[in-house]
N, C-alpha and C positions, 0 to 999 in steps of 0.2 A: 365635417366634410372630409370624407377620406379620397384618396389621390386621383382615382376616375372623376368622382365627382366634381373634384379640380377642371380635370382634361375636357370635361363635358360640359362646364360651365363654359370654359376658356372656348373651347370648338363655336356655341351658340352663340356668343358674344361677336366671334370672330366673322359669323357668316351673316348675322344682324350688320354687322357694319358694311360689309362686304355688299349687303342689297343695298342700302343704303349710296355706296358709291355707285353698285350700277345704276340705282335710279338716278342718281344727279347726271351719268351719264349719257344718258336714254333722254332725258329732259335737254341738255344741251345738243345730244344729235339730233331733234327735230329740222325739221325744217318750218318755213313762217305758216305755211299753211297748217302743217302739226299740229303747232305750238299755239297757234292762235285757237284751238277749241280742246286744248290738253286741257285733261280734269283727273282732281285725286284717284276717283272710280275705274278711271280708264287706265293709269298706269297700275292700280291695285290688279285690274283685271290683266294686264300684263304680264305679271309677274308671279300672277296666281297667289296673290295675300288678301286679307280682306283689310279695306280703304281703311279703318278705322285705326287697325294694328299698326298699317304704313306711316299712317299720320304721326304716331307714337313712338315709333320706330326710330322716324327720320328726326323726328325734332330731338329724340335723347341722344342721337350720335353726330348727327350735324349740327345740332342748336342752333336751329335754323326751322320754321314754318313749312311743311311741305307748299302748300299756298302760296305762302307769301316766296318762299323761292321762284316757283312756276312765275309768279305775277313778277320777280325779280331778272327773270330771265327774256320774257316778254320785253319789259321794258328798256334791257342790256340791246334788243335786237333792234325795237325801235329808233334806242341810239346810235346804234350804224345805218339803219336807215336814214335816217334825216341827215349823213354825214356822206353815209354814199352815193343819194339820189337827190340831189336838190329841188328835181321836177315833184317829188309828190308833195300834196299837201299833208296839212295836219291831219285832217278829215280821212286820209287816204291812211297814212300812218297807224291811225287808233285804229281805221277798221283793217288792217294786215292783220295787228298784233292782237285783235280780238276782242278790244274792249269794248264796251256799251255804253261809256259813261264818257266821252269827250275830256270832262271838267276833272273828274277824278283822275284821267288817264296824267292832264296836265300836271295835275297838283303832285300825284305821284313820281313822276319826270323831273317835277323842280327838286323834288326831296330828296332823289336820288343822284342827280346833277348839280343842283345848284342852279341853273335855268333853265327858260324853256326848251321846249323841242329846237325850234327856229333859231333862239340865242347859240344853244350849243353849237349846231351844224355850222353857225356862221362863225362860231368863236375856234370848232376846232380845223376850221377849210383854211382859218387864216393862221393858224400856227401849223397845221400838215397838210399843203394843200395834195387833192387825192392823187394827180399824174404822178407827184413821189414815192408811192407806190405802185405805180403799174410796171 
């Protein structure tokens, strides 16, 4: 490998990762309604990559699921929901955040918290209740 070839490896490497953060970005600035029907395809078509590439992409510099991020971030929003609105219900919850599966949504929620929807919100209102930040 002689020294462009260096520089030009180094360059593609640098701008693979570079998409990479902007898409982790792009997926956090959604908003619920966004985010509740974001799909691999639809950021691939984004960002003008093909889904497939991005999939591979993201998981060899984030080491991280493009999937299972989206579905990680979904579930980060439902956890402010259930912390910042006490009036919704569960039912309400999973369909913001765009799931179809109730029971999965749950089970996913406990893996990632350690309880449910309803425990968290009441575990974290009684260690920060929400007027302390307003």
């Amino acid at each position: 490998m002689n020294g462009c070839d260096i520089i030009i490896y180094c360059l593609e490497k640098r701008m693979k990762k570079e998409l990479c953060l902007k898409v982790s970005e792009f997926i956090m600035s959604r908003d619920d309604d966004q985010l509740k029907d974001l799909s691999v395809s639809q950021i691939a078509e984004h960002f003008q990559v093909d889904p497939s590439y991005l999939l591979r992409m993201f998981e060899n510099y984030l080491k991280i699921d493009l999937e299972k991020y989206i579905t990680q971030q979904k579930i980060c929003r439902a956890a402010a929901m259930c912390y910042k609105d006490c009036t919704l219900t569960f039912d309400e919850v999973v369909k913001k955040i765009g799931f179809d599966d109730p029971a999965n949504f749950k089970k996913l929620f406990i893996r990632y918290f350690g309880a449910s929807p309803q425990e968290f919100a009441k575990q974290r209102r009684k260690m920060f209740p929400p007027h302390e930040f307003n």
